[in-house]
C-alpha positions in Angstrom: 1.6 -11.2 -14.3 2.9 -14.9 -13.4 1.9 -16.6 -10.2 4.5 -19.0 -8.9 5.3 -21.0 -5.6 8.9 -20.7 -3.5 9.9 -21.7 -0.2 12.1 -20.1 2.0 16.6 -20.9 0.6 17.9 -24.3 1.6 20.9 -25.9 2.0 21.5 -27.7 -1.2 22.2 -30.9 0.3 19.2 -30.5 2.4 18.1 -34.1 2.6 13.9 -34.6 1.2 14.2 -38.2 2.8 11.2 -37.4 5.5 10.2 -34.7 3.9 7.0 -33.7 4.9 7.1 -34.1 8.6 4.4 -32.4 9.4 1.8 -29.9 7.4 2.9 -28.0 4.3 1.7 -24.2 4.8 1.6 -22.2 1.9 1.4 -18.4 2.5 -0.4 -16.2 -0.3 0.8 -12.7 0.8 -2.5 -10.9 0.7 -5.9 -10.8 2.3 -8.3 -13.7 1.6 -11.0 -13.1 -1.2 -8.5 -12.4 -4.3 -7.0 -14.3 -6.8 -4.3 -15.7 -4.6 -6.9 -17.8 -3.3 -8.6 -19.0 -6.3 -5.1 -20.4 -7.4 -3.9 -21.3 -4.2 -6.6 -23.4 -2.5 -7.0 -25.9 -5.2 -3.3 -26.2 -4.9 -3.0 -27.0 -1.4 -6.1 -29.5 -2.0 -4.0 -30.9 -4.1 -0.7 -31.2 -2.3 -2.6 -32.5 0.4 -4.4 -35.8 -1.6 -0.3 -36.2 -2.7 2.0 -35.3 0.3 0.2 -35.1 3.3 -1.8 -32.6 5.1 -1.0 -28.5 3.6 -2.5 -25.3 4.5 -2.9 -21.8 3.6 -2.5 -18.9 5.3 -3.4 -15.2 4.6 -0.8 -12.8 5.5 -1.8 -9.8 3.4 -0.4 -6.0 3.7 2.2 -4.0 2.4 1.6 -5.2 -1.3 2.6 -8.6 -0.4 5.7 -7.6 1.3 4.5 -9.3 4.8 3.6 -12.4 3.5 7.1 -12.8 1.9 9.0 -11.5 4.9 7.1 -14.4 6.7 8.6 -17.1 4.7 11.7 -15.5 4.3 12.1 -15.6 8.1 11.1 -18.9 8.5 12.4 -22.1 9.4 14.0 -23.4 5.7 12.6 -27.0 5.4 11.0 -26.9 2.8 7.5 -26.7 4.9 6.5 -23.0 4.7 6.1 -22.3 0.7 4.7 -18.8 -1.0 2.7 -18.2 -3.8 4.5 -15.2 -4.6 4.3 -13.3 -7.9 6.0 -10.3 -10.4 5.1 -7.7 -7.6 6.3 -9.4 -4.5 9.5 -10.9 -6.6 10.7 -8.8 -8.6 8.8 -5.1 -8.3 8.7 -4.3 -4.8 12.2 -5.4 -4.3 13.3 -3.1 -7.0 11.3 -0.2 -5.9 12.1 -0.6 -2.3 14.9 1.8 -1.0 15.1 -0.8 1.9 13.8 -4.4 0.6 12.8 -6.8 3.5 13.4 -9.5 1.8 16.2 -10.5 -1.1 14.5 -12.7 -3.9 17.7 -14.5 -5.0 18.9 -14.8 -1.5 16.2 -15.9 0.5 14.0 -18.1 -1.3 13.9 -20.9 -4.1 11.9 -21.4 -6.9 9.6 -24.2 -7.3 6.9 -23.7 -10.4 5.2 -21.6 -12.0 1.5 -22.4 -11.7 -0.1 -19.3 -13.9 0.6 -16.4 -16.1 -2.1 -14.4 -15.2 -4.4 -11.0 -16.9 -5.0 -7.6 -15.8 -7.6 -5.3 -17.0 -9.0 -1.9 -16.7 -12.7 -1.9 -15.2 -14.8 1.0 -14.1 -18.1 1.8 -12.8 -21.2 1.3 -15.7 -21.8 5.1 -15.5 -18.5 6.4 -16.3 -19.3 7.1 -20.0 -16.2 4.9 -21.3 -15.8 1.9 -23.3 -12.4 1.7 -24.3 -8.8 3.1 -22.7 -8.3 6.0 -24.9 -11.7 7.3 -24.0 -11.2 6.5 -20.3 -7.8 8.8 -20.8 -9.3 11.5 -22.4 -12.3 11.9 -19.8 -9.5 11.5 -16.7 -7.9 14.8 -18.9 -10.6 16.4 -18.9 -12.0 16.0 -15.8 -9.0 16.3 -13.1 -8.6 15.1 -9.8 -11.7 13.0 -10.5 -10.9 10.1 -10.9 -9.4 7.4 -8.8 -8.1 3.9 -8.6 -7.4 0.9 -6.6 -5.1 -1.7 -5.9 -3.8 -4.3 -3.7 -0.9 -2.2 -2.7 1.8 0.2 -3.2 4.4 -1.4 -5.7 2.6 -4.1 -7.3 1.8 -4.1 -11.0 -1.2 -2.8 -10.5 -0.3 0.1 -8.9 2.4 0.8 -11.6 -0.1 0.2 -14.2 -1.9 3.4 -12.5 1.2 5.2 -12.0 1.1 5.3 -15.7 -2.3 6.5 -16.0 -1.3 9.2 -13.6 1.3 10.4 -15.2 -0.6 11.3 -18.1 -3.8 13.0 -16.3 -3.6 13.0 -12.0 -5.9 9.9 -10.9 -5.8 9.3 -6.9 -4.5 5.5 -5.7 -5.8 4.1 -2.9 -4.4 0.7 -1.7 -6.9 -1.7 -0.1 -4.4 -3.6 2.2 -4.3 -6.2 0.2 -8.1 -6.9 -0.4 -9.4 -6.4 -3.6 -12.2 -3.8 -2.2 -12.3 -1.9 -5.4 -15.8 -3.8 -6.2 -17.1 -2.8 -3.0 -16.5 0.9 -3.1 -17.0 1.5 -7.0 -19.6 3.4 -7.6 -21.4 6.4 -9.8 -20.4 8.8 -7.1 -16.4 7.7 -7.1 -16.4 7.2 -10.2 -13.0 5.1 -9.5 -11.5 2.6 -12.5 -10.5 -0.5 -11.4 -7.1 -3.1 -12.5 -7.0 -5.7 -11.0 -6.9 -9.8 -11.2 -10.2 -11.0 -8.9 -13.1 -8.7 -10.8 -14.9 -11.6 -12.4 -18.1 -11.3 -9.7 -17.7 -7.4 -10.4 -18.6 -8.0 -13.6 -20.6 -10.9 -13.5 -22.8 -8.7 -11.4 -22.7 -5.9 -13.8 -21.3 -3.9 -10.8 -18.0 -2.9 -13.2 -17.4 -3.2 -17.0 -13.9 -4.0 -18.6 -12.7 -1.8 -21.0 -9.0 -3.3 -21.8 -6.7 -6.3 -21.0 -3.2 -6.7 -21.0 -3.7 -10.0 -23.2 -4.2 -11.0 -26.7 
């Protein structure tokens, strides 16, 4: 998964010669306390000590859609930017049979700032350490398992999808706040992909069975 900031489509001979007149916002499209923050804070630290005064704002729900459409629909100066990603750019306008937003149409690429891991975690009692054995037990054992993410039609939830069509797991989406660590536990029983679960497993609370990198 890649992280990257756009802004809203501009004319191309848009002139940059006052550019920025006032703050930069940059919207990550999901609740604060994830990995969009970790990446996105220190960047708008940093634009700020270079351009000028920037901001971010948290418009989180609907797997990132929201946030998007927010940018999408504003002004196009240059001044509302999005740290957008694989699900909000390319997955959930794919998957959508009515897309808010068009990628190509409505917004402009500027960098990419990070290529970014997933991983399968679960609850310390669930008696796996490795994704075949998670797989079998799921087989085994029904219905019992469930999973989070931050939202319908991001990767993560197509990374369950996958698990689910080998054994059914249930999905619930967190409206886009990575709550998975707060509601794991030996009763749920519920594995966890996602980015932010370094404290999870800092804390012991959830163990990580497999990434997605080498």
């Amino acid at each position: 998964m890649a992280g990257a900031v756009a802004l809203a489509a501009m004319p191309r001979d848009a002139s940059a010669d006052a550019y920025p007149s006032r703050p930069i916002r940059l919207v990550i499209p999901y609740a604060a306390g994830g990995s969009g923050d970790q990446i996105g804070r220190p960047w708008a630290n940093r634009m700020t000590s270079l351009l000028g005064p920037a901001y971010v704002e948290n418009i989180g729900g609907a797997g990132g859609a929201l946030g998007c459409l927010a940018v999408a629909q504003g002004a196009a100066d240059g001044h509302s930017l999005l740290l957008g990603n694989g699900s909000t750019q390319v997955i959930f306008p794919l998957t959508s049979a009515q897309p808010a937003y068009d990628t190509i149409r409505d917004f402009r690429a500027i960098y990419r700032l990070i290529t970014s891991t997933l991983a399968f975690a679960v609850h310390p009692s669930l008696p796996v350490n490795n994704l075949q054995a998670l797989i079998a037990y799921a087989r085994a054992n029904p219905g019992k398992l469930s999973y989070g993410s931050p939202g319908v039609g991001t990767g993560n939830h197509l990374v369950g999808e996958m698990m689910d069509h080998l054994q059914k797991v249930t999905h619930f989406g967190p409206g886009g706040r990575p709550r998975g660590y707060q509601i794991t536990s030996p009763v749920h029983e519920e594995p966890l992909w996602d980015n932010p679960f370094l404290h999870g497993l800092r804390s012991r609370r959830v163990t990580s069975i497999r990434t997605n990198h080498k």
